[in-house]
N, C-alpha and C positions, 0 to 999 in steps of 0.2 A: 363671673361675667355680670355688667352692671346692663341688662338688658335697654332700660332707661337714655342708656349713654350708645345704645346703637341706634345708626340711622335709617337704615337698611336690613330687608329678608335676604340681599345677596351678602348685605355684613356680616349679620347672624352666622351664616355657616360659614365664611370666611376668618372670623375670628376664633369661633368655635373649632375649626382645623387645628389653628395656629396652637390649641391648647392641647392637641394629641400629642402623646409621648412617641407614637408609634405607628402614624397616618398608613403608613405602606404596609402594615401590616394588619389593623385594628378592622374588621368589618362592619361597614356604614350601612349598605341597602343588600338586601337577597329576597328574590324571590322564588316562594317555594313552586316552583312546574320542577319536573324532573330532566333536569339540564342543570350539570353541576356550576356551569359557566353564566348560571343568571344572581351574578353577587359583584358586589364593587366595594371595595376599600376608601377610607377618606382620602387617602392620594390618587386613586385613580375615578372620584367622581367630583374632584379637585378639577384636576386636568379633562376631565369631558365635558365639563361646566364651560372651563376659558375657551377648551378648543371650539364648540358650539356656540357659545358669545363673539367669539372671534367672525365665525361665518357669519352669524346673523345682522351684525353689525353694517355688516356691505349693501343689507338688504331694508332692513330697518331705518327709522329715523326715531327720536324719542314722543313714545304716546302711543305711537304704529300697535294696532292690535294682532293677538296672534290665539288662532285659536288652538286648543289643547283637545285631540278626541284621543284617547285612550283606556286599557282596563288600569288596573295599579299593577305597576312597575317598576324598575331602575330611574329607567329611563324617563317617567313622563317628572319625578322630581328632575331630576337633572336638566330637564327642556324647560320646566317653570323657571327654575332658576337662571337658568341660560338666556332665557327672553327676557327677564327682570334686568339682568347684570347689560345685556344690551341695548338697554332703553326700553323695550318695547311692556303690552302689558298683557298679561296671560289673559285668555278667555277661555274659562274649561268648561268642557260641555259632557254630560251625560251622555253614557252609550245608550241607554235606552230611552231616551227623545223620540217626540213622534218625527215624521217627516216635515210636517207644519212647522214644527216649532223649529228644527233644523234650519230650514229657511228663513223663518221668522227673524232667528238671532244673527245669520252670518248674512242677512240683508241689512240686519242694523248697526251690528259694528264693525263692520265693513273690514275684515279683516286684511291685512296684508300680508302674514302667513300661515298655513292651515299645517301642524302636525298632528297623522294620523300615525297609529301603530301598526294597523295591518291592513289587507283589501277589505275585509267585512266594514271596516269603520270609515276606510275611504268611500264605498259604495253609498251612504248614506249621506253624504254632504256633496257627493263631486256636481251631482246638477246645479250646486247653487254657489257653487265655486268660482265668483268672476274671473276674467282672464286676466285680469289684476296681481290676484295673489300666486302666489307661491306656496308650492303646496311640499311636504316636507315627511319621511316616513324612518320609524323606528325599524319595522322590520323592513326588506326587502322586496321591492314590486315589482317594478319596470324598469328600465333601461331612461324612461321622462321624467320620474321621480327621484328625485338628490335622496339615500339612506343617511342617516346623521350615525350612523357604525361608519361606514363609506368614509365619512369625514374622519372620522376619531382616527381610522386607520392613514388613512391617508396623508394626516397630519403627524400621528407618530414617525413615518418611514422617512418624511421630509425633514422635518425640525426634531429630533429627537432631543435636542439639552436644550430647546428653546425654553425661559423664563418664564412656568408659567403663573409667576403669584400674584400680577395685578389683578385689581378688579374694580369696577366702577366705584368710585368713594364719592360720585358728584348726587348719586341719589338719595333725596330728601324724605325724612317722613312722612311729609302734607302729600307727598306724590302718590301717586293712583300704579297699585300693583297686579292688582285684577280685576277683572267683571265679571260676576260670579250672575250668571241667571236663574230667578227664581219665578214661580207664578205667583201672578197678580187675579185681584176680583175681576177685571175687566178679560182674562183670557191671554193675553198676549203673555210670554216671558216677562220678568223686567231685570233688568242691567244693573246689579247691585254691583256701586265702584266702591272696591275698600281701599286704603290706603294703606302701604309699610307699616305706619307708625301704630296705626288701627290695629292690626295684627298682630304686631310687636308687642303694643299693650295689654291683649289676651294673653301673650307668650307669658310675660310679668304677670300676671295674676294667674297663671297656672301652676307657675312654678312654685309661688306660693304655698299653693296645696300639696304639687306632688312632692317638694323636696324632701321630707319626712317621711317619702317612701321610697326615695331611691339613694341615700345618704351614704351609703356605704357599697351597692355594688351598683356596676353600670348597667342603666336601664336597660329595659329588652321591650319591643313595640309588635304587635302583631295588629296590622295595617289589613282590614277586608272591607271596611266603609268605603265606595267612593271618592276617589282624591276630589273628582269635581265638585262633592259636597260640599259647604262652607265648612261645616264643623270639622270634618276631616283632613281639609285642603289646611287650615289653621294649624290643628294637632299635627302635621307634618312638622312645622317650624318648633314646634314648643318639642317633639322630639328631638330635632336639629340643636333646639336650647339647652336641653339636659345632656348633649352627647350622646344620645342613643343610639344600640342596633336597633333595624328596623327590618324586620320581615314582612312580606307582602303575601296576603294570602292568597291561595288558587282558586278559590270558590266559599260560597256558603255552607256550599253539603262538604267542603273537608275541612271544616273551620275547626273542629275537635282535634280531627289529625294532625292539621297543622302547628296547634296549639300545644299538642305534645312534642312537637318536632321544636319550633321556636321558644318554647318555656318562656310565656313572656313576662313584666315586670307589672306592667299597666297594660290593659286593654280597654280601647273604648270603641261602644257600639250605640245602637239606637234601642228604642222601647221591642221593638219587634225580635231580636236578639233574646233579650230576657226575656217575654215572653213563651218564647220554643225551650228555651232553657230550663225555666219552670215547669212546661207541660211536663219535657223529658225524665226529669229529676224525681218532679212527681209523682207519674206515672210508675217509674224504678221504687221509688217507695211506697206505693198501692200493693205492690206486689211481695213485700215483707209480711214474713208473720213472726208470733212469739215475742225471743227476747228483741230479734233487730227492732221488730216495730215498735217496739216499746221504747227503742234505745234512741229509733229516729224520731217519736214522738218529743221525745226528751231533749232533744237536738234543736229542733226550733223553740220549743215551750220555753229551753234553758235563754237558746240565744235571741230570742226575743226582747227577756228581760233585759240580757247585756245590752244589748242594744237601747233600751231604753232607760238605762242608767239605774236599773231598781236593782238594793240588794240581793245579793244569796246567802241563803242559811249554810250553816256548814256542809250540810249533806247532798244539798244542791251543788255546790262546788266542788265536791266529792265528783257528782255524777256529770255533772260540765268538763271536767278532766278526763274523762272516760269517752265523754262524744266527742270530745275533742281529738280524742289520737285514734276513736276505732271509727268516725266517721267522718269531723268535717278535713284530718290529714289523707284520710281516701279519696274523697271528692276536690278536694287542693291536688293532688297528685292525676288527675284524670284531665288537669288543666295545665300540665307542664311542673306543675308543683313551686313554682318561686310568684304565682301570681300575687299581687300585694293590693290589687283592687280592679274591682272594674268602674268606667266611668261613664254613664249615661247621659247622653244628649241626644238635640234632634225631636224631640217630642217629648211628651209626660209619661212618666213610667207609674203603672198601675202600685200603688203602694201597698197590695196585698203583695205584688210580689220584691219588690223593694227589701220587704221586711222577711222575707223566706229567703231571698237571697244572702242576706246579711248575717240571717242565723244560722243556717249550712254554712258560715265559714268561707261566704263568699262576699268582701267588702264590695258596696256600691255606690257609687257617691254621683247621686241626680245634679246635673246643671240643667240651665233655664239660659235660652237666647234666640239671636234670633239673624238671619243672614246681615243683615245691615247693621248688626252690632259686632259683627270681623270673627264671631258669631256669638262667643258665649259671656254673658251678663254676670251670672252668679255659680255657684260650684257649693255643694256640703262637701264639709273638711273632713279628712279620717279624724277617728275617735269623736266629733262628733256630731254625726251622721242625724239629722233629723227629718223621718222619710218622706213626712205631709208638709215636707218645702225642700225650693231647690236653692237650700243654702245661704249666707252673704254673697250680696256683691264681690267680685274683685275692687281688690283695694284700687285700679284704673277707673272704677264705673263710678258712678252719681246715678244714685236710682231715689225717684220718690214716685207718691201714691199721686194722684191727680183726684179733683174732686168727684169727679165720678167715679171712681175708683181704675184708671186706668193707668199702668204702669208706665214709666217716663223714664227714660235712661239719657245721660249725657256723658259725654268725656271724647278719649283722643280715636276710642272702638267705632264710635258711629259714623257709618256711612258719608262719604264725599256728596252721593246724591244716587240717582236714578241715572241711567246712561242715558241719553235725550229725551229726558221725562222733566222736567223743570218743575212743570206744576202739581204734578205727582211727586215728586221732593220737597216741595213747600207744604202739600198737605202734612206729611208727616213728619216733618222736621220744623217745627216753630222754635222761635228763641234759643236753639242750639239743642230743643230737646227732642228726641226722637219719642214719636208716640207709637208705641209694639201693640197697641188693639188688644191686649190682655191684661185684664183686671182680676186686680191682686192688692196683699196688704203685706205689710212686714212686721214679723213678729215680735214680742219683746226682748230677745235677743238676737234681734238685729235679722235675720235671715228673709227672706224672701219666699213668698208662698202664693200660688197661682189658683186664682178660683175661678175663672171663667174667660170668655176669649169673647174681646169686642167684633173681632171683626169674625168675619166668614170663611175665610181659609180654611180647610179641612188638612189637617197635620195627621199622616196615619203615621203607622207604628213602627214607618220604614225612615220618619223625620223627613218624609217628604213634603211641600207643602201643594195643595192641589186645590185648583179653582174650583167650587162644585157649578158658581154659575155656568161658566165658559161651556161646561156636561147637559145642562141643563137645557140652558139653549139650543147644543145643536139636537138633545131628544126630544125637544119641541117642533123639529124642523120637517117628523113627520105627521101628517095630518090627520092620523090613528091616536097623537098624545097629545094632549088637551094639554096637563103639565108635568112637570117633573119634579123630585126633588131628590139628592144627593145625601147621602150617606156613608161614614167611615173614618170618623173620626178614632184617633187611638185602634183602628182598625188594622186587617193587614189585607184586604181589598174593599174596593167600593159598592155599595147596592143601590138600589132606587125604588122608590114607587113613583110609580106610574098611575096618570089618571085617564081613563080611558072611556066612551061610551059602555064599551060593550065588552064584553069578556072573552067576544070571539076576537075578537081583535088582537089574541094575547100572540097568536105563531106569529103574525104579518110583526107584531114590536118586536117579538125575540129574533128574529132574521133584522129587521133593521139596526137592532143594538147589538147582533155579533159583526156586521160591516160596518156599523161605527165605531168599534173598537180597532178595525184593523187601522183608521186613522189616528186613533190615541196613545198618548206614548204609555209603558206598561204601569204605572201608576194611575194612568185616567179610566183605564179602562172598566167599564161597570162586569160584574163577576155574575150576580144576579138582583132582580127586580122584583116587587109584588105591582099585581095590578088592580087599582082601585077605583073606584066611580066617583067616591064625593069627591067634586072640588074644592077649591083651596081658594077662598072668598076672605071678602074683606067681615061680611055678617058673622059667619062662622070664625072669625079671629086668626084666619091662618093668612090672611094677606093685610098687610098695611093700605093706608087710604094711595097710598103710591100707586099700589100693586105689587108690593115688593112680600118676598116670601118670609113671612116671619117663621123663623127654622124652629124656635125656642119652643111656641104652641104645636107647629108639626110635629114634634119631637115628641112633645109631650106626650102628642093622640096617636102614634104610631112607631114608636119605639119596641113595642113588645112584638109588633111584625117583621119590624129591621132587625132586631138582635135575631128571631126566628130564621133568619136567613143566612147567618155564619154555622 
């Protein structure tokens, strides 16, 4: 498949069918809950695609938005797709949204149909649910809400040899396929509109890398990221590219089991992932004595090297064989045993552990992107994994350095614009080039490597992106906190200090910062704070002549009290 020469994410897997030997039998999506009946074949997520485009079609006009609240599923691909194939244009939203922003986004894109998967997920949007839209459910509610199962059936008993292999061929690449909500410095969501072709382009430069690891058997996907994350939401289609099974996993805490159950090909997660992964492994080899410690020693020491391209003496590769079959095919086999890499995005992955990962025999290959680039810019290749960058470009992207060292992406990946944000699109989109607010250099072989972050956005380890002003302000809003500042970068929650008169003051802020958490969605919410007396002045160098927080000197002067706090 000449990805290039597709116009459309509803072509994509419309073509991709076409190329099954054995659609009615071959399995496309499963999700692993314990219900043998949560799996669908490419002929019957074929036919729940049309039958669902068919309804939505009555209801829709093209451009109409529709929002997407679910966990990951069968079903919530098949409703992407079914709203794409219908005109309309997905809005997927996080289950764990505060209430705020819940409103925020279905005030702004005004949507025309809302699919929720169950009451828990309806409950959180229905106040803000104008009488406008139509509201639409996976599983089973009431008696007022239309089930899209309801439909599938319904339409089976009716038309049963009805025809169903059209599908929209009228939609263009330049056309707008979702609005992916991200936060912004200013607080609000913002509306990142990608386009088909945007994402198609990522599809093309992924395949790139992974085809040399799936060349011989059919991929296997074990899907636990968020669909509504950009990175995730994309890697859906680039699995739809390659053909793949796709498993859904049930949780975080059974992500191992499941992993054994799915035995996947590729798996990709966020920095927070590897992180837990390393403690675990770690901690399991703390507890070695003797020959194994010596053996695990041996294990990274050896694959370090490999990894680094440096020879082995003869007797090194003697003992590199040995950790190879008595320990990195033990910990390969603890993972389903056919995994062929894992892929990191969503944030920066600590490259202490990068390099542990790779040398246990666990390939990892760091990308770098960003939601408004449909998501990912660049990708390190298997074999040659360079862990202090994340990789070349996709041969789709145009990356250059800007003179202040700010990284510049251009091509068919970057963002349509801001969803009625115009001049917030024009800030960062000049002359077609998108500016990512992270400064970086490229290396002499060409790969891309990240040294610092222009703007303020704090990306923790879950590759979420989170305002710290939007925190900031409202822990200003009691009159106990002089200021604040926000912490949790590459973290996996957030902290604060706090400046305060007095230090009795400290119960009255911990009571107002556990009910301001109840309005933040579970990423904003602050975990713990230190409380501190100096302020944060323009004399002492921690404020700009603005009054703006200069984070870099905070940082500097209180760093060793922030890390004291995880």
């Amino acid at each position: 498949m000449e990805i290039d020469k597709i116009k459309s994410l509803v072509e994509l897997f419309f073509e991709k069918y076409k190329e099954k030997k054995s659609p009615t039998k071959q399995l496309f999506l499963k999700w692993l809950k314990n219900d043998e009946n949560n799996f669908l074949t490419w002929e019957q997520a074929r036919c729940n695609i049309i039958i669902l485009s068919d309804y939505l079609r009555k209801i829709l006009t093209k451009g109409d938005r529709c929002v997407l609240l679910s966990e990951n599923r069968p079903e919530w691909l098949i409703s992407d797709i079914a709203i794409m194939n219908a005109g309309g244009v997905t809005v997927p939203l996080f289950t764990t949204y505060s209430e705020k922003d819940y409103e925020y986004i279905l005030n702004d894109c005004k949507p025309k149909i809302c699919i929720v998967s169950n009451n828990n997920q309806l409950k959180k949007i229905e106040k803000f649910i104008s009488d406008e839209t139509r509201v639409l459910s996976i599983d089973k509610l009431n008696q007022n809400i239309k089930n899209i199962k309801d439909i599938f059936e319904k339409h089976s008993k009716q038309n049963p040899k009805q025809n169903l292999l059209n599908y929209n061929n009228k939609i263009e690449r330049k056309d707008l396929a979702c609005i992916i909500y991200t936060s912004g410095t200013t607080g609000n969501p913002k509306g990142v509109m990608l386009s088909h072709g945007g994402i198609l382009s990522n599809c093309e430069g992924a395949r790139e890398i992974l085809n040399s690891l799936v060349k011989e058997d059919l991929p296997v996907f074990l899907t636990w990221l968020p669909l509504s994350h950009s990175y995730e939401h994309t890697v859906q289609y680039v699995q739809i590219s390659l053909g793949a099974k796709i498993y859904y996993a049930e949780s975080l805490e059974k992500l191992l089991l499941n992993m054994s159950v799915a035995k996947p090909t590729i798996m990709t997660a966020v920095p927070r992932f590897y992180q837990n992964l390393y403690s675990k492994i770690s901690l399991n080899f703390s507890k070695q004595k003797g020959l194994k410690k010596r053996l695990i020693e041996s294990t990274i020491e050896l694959g370090t090297k490999n990894l680094n391209k440096e020879r082995l003496n003869f007797k090194e590769k003697f003992i590199n064989f040995l950790c190879e079959l008595l320990v990195r095919k033990k910990i390969k086999n603890q993972f389903g045993g056919k995994l062929k890499a894992f892929v990191s995005g969503g944030g920066a992955l600590d490259q202490k552990i990068g390099e542990f990962l790779n040398s246990i025999g666990l390939p990892t290959l760091q990308g770098y992107g960003l939601t408004e680039t449909s998501p990912v810019v660049s990708c390190n290749m298997p074999g040659k994994i360079k862990i202090e960058t994340v990789g070349p470009p996709f041969k789709t992207n145009e990356v250059k350095i800007a003179d202040d060292g700010e990284i510049l992406v251009k091509g068919e990946n970057i963002m349509l614009g801001y969803w009625n944000m115009k001049k917030e699109t024009e800030e960062v989109i000049r002359n077609g080039w998108l500016h990512t607010g992270d400064i970086g250099e490229i290396t002499k072989d060409g790969n891309l490597k990240i040294t610092d972050r222009k703007k303020e956005i704090i990306v923790n380890l879950g590759g979420d992106n989170i305002s710290p002003s939007k925190i900031e302000n409202l822990l200003c809003l009691n009159e106990k906190i002089k200021q604040s500042f926000i912490y949790g970068d590459k973290k996996t929650f957030l902290t604060a200090l706090v400046v305060s008169d007095s230090k009795e003051n400290k119960k009255e802020i911990e009571f107002y910062i556990e009910n301001l958490n109840k309005s933040l969605s579970l990423v904003e919410k602050v975990k713990k704070f230190k409380l501190i007396d100096q302020e944060f002045t323009i004399e002492n160098g921690m404020l700009t002549p603005t009054l703006k927080l200069k984070r870099k000197k905070i940082l500097e002067n209180y760093k060793e009290d922030l890390e004291k706090l995880y």
